[in-house]
Backbone as a chain_set.jsonl record, in Angstrom:
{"seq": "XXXXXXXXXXXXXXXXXXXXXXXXXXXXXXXXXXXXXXXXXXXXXXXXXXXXXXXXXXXXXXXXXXXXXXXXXXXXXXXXXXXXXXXXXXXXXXXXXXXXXXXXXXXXXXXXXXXXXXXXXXXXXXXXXXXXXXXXXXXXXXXXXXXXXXXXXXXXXXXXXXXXXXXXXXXXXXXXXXXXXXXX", "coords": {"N": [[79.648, 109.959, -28.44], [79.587, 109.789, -25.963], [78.262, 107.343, -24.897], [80.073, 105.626, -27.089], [82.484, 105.812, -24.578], [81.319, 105.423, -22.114], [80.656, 102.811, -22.604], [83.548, 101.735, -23.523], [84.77, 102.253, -21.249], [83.649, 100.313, -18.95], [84.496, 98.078, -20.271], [86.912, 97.554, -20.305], [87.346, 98.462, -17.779], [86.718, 96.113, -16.065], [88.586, 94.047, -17.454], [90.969, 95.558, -16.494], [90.459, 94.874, -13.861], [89.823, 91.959, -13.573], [93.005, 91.243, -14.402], [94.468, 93.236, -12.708], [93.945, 91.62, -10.293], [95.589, 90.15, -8.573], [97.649, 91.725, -8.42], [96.63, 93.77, -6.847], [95.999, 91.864, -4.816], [98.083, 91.479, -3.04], [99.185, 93.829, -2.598], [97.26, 94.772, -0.53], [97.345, 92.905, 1.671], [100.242, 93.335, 2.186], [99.796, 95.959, 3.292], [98.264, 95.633, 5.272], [99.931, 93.933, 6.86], [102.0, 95.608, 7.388], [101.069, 98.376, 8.434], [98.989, 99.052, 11.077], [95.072, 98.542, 10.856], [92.804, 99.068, 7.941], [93.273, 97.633, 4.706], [91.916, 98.912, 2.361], [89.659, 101.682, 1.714], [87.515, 104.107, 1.512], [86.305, 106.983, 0.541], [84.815, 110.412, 0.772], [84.081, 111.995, -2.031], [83.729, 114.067, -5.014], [81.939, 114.125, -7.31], [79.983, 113.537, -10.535], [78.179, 116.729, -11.837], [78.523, 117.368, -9.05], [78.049, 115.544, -7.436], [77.818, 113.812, -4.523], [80.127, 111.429, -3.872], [81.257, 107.704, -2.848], [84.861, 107.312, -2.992], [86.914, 104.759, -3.673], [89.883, 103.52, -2.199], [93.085, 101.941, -2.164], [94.478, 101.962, 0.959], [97.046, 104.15, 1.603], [98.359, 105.801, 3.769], [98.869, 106.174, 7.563], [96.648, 104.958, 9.715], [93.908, 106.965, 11.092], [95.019, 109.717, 9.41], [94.434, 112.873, 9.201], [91.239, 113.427, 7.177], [92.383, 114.964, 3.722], [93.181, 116.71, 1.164], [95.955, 115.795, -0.82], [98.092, 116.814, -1.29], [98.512, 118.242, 0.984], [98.164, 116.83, 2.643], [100.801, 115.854, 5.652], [103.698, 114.458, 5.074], [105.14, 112.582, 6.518], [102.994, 111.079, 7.088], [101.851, 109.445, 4.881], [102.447, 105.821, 4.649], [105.464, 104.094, 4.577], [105.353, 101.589, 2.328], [102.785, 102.136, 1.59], [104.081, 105.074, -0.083], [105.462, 103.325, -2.188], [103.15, 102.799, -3.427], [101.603, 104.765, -4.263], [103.266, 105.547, -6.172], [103.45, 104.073, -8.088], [100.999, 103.779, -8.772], [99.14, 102.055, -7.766], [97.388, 102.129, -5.258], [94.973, 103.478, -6.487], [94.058, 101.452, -7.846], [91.414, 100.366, -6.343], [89.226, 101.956, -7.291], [88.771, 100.637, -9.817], [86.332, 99.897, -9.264], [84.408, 101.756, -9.009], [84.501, 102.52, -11.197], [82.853, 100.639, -12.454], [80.731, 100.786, -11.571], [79.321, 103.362, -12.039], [80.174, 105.745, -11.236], [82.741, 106.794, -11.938], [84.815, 107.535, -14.319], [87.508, 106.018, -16.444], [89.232, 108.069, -17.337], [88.994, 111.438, -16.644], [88.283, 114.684, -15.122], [90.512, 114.357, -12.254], [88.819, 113.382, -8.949], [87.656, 115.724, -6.41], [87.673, 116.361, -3.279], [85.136, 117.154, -0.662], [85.951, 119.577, 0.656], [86.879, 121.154, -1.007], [86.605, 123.695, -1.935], [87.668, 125.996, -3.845], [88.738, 124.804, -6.105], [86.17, 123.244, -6.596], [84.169, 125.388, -7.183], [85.379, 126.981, -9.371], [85.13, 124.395, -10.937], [83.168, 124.06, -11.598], [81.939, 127.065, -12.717], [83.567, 126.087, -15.288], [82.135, 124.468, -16.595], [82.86, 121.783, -16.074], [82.352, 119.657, -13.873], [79.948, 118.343, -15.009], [81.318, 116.398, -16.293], [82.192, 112.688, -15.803], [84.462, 112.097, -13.107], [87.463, 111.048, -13.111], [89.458, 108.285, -12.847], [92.446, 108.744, -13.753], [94.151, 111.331, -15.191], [94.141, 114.233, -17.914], [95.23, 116.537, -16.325], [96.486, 114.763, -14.168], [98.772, 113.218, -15.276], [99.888, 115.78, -16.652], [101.191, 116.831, -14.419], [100.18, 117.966, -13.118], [98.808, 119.351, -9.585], [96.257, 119.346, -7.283], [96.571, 121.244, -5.9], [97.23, 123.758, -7.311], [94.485, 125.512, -7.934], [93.261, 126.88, -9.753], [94.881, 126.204, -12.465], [94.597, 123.889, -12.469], [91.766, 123.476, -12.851], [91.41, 124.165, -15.04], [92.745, 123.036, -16.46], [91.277, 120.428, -16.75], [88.735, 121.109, -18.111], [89.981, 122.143, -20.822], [90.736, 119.251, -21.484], [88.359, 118.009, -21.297], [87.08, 119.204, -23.897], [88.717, 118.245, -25.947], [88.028, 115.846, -25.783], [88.652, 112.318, -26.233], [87.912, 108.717, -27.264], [90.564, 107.944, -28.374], [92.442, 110.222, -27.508], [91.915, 109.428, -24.575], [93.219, 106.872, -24.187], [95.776, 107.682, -25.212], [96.008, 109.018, -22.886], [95.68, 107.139, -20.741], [97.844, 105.197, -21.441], [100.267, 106.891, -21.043], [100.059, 107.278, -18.161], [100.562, 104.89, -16.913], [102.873, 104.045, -18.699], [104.105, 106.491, -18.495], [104.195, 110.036, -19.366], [106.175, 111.073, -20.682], [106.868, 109.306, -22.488], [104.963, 108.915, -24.516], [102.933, 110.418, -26.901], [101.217, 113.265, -26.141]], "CA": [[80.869, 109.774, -27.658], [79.276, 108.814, -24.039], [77.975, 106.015, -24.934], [81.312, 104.84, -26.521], [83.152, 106.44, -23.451], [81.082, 104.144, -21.312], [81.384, 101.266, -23.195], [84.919, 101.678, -23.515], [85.371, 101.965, -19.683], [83.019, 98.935, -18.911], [85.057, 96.847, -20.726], [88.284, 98.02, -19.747], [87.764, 98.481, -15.734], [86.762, 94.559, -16.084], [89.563, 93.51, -18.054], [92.149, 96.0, -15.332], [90.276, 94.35, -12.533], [90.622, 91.174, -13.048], [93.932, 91.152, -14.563], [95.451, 93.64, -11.646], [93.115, 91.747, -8.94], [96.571, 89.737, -8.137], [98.604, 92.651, -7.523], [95.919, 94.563, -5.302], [95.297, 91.305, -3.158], [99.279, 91.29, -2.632], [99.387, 95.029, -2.045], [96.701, 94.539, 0.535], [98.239, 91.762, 2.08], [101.227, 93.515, 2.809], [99.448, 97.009, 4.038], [97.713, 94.797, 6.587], [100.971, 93.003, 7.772], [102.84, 96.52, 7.962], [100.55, 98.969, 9.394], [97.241, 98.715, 12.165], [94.176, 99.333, 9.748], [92.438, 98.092, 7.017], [93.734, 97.704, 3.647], [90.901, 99.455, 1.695], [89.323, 102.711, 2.595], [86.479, 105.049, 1.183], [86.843, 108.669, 1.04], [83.743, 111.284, 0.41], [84.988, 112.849, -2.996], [82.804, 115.14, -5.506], [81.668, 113.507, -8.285], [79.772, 114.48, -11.744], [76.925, 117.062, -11.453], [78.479, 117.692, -7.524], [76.844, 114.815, -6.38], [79.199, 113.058, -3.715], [79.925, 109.43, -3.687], [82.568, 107.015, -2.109], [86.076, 106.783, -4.134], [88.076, 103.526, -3.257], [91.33, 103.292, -2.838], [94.436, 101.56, -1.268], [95.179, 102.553, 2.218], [98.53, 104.386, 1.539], [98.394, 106.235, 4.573], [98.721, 105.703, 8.678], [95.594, 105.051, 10.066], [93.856, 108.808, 11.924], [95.424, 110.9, 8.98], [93.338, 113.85, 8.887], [91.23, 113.297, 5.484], [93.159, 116.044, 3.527], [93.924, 116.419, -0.369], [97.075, 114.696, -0.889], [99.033, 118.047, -1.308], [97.96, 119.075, 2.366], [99.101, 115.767, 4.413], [101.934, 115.74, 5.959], [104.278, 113.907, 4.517], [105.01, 111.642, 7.354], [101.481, 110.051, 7.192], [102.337, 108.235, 4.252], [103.794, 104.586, 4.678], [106.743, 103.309, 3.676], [104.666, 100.666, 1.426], [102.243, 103.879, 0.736], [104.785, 105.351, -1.137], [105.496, 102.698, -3.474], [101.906, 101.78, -3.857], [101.532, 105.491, -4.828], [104.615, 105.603, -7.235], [103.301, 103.029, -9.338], [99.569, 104.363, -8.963], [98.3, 100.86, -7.368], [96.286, 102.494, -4.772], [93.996, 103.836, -7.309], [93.339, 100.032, -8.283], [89.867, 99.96, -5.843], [88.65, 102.551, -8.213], [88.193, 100.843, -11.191], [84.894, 99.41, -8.838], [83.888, 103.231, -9.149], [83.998, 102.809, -12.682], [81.828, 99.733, -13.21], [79.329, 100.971, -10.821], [79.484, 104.895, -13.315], [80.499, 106.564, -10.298], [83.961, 107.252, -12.516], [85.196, 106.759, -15.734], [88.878, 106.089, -16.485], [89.839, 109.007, -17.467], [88.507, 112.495, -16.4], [89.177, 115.071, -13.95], [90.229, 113.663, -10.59], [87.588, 113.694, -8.053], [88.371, 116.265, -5.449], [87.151, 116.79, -1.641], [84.039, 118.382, -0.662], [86.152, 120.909, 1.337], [87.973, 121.767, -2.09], [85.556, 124.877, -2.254], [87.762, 126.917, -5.008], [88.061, 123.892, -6.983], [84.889, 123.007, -6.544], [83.399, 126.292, -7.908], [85.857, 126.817, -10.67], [85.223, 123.815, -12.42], [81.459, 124.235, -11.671], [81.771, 127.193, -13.564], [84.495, 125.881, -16.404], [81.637, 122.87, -16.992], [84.108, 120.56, -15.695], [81.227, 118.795, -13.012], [79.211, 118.241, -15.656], [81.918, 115.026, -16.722], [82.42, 112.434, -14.463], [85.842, 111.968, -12.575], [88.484, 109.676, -13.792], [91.447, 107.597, -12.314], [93.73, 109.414, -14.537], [93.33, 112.767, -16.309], [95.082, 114.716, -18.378], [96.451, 116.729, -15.32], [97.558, 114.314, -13.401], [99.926, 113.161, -16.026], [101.106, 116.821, -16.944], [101.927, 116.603, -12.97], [99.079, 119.472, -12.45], [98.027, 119.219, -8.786], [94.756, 119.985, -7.185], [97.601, 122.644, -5.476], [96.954, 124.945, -7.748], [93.156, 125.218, -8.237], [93.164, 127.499, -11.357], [95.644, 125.88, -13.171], [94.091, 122.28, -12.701], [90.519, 123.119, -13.009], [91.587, 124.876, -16.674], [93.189, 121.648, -17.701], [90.261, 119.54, -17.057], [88.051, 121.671, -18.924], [90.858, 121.706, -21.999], [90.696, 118.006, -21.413], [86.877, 117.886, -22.246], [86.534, 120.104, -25.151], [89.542, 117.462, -27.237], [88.364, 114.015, -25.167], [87.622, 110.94, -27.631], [88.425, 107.598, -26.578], [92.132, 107.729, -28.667], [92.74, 110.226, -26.535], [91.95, 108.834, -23.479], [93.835, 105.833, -24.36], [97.049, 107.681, -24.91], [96.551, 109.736, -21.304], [96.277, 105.952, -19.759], [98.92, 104.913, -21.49], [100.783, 108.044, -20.524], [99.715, 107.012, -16.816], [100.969, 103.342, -16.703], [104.534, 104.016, -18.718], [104.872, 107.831, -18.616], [103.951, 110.72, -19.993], [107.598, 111.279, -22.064], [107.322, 107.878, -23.632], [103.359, 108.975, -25.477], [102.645, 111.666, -27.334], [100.377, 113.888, -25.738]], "C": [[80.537, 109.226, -26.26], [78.985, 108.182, -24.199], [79.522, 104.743, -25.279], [82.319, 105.04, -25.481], [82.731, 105.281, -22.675], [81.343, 102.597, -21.54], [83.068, 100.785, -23.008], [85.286, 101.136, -21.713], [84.631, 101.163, -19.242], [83.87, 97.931, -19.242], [86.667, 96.847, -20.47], [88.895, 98.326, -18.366], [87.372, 97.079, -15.566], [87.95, 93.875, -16.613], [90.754, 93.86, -16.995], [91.876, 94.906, -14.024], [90.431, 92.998, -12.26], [92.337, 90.67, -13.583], [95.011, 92.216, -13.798], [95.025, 92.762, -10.454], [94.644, 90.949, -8.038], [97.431, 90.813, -7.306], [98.184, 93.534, -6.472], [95.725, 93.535, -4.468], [96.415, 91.35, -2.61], [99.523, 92.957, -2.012], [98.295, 95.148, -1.0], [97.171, 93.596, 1.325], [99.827, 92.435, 2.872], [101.192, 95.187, 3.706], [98.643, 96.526, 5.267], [98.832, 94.202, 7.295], [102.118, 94.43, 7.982], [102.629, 97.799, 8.34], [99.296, 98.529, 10.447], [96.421, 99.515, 10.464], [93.979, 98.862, 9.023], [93.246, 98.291, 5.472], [93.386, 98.786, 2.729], [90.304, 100.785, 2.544], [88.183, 103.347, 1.31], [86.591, 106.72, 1.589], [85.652, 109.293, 0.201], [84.354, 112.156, -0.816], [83.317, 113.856, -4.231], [82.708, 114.466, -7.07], [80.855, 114.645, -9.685], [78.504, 115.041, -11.619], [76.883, 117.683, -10.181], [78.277, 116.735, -6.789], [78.085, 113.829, -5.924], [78.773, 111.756, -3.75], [81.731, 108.542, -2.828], [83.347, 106.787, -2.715], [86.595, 105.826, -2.809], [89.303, 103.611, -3.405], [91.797, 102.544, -1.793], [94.632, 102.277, -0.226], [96.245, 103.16, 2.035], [98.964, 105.512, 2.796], [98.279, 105.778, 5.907], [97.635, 105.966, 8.758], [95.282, 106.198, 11.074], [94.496, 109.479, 11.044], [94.163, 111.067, 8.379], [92.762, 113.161, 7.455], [91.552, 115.408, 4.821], [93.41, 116.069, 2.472], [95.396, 116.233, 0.036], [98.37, 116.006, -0.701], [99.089, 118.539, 0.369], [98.436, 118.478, 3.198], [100.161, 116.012, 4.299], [102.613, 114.96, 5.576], [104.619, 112.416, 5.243], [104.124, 110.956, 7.44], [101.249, 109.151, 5.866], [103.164, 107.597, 4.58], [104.526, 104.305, 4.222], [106.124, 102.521, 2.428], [103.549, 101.749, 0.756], [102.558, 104.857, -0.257], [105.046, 105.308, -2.524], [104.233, 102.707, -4.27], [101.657, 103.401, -4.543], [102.249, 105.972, -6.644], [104.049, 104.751, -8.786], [101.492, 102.786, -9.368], [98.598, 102.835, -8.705], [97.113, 101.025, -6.458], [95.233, 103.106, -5.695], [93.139, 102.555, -7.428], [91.075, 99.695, -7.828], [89.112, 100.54, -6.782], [87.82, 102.405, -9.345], [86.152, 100.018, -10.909], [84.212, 100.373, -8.991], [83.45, 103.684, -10.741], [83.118, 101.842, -13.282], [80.653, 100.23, -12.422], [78.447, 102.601, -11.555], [79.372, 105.657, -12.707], [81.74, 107.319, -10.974], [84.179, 106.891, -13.571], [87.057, 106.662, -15.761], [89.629, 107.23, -16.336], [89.086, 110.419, -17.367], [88.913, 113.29, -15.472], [89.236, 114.623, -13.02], [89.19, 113.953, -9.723], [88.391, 114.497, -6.959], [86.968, 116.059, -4.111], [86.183, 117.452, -1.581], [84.128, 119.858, 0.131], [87.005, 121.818, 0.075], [87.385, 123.02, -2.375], [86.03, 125.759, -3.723], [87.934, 126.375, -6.203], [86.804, 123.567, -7.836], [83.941, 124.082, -7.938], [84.194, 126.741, -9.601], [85.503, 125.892, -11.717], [83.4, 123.39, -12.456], [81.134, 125.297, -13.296], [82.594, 127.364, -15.077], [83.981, 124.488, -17.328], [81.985, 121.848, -16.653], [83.39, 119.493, -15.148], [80.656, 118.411, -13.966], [79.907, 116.641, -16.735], [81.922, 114.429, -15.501], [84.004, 112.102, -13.877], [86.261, 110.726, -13.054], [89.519, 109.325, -12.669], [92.37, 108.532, -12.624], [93.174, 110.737, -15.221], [94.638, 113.291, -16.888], [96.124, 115.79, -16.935], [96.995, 116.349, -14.383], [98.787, 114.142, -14.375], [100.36, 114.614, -16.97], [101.308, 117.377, -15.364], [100.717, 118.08, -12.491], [98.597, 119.037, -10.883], [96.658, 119.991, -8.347], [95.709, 121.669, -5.715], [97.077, 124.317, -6.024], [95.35, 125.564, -8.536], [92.539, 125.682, -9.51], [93.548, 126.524, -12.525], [94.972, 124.127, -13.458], [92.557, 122.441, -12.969], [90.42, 123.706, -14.699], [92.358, 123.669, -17.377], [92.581, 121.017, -17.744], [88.976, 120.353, -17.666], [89.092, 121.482, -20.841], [90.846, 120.629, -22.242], [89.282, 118.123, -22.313], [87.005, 118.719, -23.105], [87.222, 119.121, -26.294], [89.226, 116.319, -26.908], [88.001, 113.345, -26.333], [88.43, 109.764, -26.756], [89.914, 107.154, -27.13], [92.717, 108.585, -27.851], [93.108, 110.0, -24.932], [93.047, 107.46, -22.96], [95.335, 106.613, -24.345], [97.014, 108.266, -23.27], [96.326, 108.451, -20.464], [97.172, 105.232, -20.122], [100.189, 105.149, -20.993], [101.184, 107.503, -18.733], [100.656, 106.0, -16.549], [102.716, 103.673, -17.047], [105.032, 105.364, -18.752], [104.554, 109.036, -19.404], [104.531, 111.121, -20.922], [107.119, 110.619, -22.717], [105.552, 107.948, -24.641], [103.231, 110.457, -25.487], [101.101, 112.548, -27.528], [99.663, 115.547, -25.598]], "O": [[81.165, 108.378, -25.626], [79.444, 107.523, -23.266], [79.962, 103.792, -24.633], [83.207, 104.193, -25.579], [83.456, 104.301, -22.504], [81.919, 101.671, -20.97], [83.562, 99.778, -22.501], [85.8, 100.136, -21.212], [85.426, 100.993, -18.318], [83.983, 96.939, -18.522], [87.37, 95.84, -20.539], [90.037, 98.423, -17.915], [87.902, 96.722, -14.514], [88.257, 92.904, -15.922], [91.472, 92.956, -16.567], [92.735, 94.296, -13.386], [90.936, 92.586, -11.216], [92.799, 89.668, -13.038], [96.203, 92.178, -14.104], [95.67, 93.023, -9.438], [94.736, 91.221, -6.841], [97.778, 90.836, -6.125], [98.851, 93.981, -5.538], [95.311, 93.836, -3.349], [96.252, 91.28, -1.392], [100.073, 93.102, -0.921], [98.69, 96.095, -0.32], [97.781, 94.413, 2.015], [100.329, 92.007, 3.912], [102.071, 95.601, 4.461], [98.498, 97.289, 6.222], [98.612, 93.949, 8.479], [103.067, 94.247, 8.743], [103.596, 98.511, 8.609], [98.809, 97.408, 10.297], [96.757, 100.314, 9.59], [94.736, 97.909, 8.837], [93.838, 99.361, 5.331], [94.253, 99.542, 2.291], [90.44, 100.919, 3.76], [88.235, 102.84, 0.19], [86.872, 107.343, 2.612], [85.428, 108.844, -0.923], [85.149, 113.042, -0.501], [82.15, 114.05, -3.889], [83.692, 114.472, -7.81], [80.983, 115.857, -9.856], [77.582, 114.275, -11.337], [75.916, 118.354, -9.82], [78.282, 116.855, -5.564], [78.959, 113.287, -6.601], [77.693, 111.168, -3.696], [82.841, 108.947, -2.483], [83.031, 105.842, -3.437], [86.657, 106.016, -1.594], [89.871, 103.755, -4.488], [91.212, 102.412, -0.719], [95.023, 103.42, -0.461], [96.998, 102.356, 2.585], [100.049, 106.067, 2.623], [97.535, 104.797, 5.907], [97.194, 106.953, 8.168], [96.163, 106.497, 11.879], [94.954, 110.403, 11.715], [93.347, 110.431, 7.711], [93.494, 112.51, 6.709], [91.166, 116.5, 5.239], [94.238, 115.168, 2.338], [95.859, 116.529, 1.137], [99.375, 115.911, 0.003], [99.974, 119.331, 0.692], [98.993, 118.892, 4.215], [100.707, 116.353, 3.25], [101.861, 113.998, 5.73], [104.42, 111.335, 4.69], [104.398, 109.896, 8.004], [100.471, 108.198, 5.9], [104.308, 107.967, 4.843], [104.341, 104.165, 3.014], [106.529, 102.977, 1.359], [103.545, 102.077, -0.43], [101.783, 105.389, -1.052], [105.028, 106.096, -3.469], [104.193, 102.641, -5.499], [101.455, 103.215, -5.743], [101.835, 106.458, -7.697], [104.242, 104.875, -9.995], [100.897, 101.834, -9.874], [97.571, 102.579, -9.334], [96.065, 100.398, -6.611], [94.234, 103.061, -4.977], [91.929, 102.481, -7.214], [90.101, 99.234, -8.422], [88.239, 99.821, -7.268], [86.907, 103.072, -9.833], [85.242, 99.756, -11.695], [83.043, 100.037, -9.178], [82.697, 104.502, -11.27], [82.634, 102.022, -14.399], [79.537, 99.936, -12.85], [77.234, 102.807, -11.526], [78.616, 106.563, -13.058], [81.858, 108.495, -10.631], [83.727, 105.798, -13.914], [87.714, 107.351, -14.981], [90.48, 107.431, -15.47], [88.353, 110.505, -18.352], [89.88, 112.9, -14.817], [88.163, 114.287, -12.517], [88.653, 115.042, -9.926], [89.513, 114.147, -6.593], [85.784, 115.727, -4.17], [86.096, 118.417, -2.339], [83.315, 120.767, 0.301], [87.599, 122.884, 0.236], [87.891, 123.477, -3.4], [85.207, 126.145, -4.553], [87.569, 126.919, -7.244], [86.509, 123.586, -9.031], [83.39, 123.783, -8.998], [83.613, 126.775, -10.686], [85.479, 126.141, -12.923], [82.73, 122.645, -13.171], [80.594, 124.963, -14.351], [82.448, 128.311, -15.85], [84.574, 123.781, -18.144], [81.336, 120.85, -16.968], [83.556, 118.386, -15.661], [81.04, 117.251, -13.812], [79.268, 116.015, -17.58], [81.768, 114.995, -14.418], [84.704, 111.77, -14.834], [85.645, 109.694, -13.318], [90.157, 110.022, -11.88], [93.052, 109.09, -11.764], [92.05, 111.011, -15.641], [95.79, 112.995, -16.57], [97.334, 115.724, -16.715], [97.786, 116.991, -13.693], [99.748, 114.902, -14.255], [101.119, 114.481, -17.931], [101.632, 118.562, -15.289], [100.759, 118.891, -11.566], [97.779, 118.124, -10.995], [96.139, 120.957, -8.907], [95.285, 122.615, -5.051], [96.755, 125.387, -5.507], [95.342, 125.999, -9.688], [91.641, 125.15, -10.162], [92.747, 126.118, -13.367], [94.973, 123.461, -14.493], [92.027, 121.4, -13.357], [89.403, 123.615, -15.386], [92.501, 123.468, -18.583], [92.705, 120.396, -18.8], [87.986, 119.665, -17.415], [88.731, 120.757, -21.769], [90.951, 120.494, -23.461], [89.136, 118.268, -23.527], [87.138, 119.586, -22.241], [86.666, 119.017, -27.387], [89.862, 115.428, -27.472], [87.227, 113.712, -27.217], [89.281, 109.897, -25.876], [90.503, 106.224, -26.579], [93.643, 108.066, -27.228], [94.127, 110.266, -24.294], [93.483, 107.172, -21.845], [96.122, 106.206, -23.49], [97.93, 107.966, -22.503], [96.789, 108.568, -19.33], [97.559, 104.433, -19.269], [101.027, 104.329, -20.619], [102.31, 107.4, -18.247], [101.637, 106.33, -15.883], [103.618, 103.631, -16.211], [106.223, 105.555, -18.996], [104.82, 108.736, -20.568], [103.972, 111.525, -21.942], [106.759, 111.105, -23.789], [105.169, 107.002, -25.329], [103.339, 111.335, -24.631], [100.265, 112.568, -28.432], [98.61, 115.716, -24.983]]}, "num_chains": 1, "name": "protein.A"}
């Protein structure tokens, strides 16, 4: 299975990247013309094993917000254009560079913060570290946040024990048009 796992996401964060690279140079393009700050950003996140590395994403935030899991900022420190770009999961887009480099794979648990400490240790010991972080996971699309640290570090463990790559495929399907509309 890891080998086709990798394979799979090799050939599939090349195919997203350059067939979204249009809509991230336009969603950069317009986070540069409607806040100060760069488009692109790097954030210290917790990868597989523990071992920290740089996740990419879309700016969707004013430039100086605290770094903070997403549940924690203030609400106000997302942009207007931040919003959308969230809504329709475009800031993720830098990411799929995280997955050709095998910093991430498509689908796995989200990468959290290195201040996430109860996270952290939960899914240390629920095996969870021991995959590597995805774009998408099964609890983002059953709306699980990293809020509730139990509850999300027990769905990405449930995640690994059923993953295969048909799965994976419906939870990015799931992602893109919805979690109702695929049966999950």
């Amino acid at each position: 299975m890891k080998g086709a796992k990798r394979a799979f996401d090799l050939v599939m964060a090349a195919l997203l990247l350059v067939v979204t690279s249009p809509v991230l140079l336009l969603a950069m393009l317009v986070i540069r013309a409607s806040s100060p700050g760069p488009a692109l950003f790097s954030q210290i996140r917790v990868g597989q094993n523990g071992v920290l590395f740089r996740c990419h994403k879309v700016r969707t935030m004013y430039q100086g917000t605290p770094s903070l899991p997403s549940h924690e900022a203030p609400e106000n420190s997302v942009t207007v254009i931040g919003k959308a770009l969230r809504k329709f999961k475009i800031d993720e887009l830098p990411q799929l560079w995280n997955v050709l480099k095998g910093e991430m794979s498509l689908v796995g648990p989200r990468p959290c913060l290195p201040t996430q400490t109860e996270l952290i240790e939960l899914r240390r010991r629920l095996g969870v570290l021991s995959a590597l972080p995805g774009i998408t996971g099964l609890a983002q699309i059953r709306d699980i946040d990293m809020s509730d640290p139990k509850l999300c570090a027990e769905t990405d463990a449930a995640y690994l024990q059923i993953a295969s790559i048909g799965f994976d495929l419906r939870i990015l399907l799931g992602t893109i048009i919805g979690p109702e509309q695929v049966q999950i």
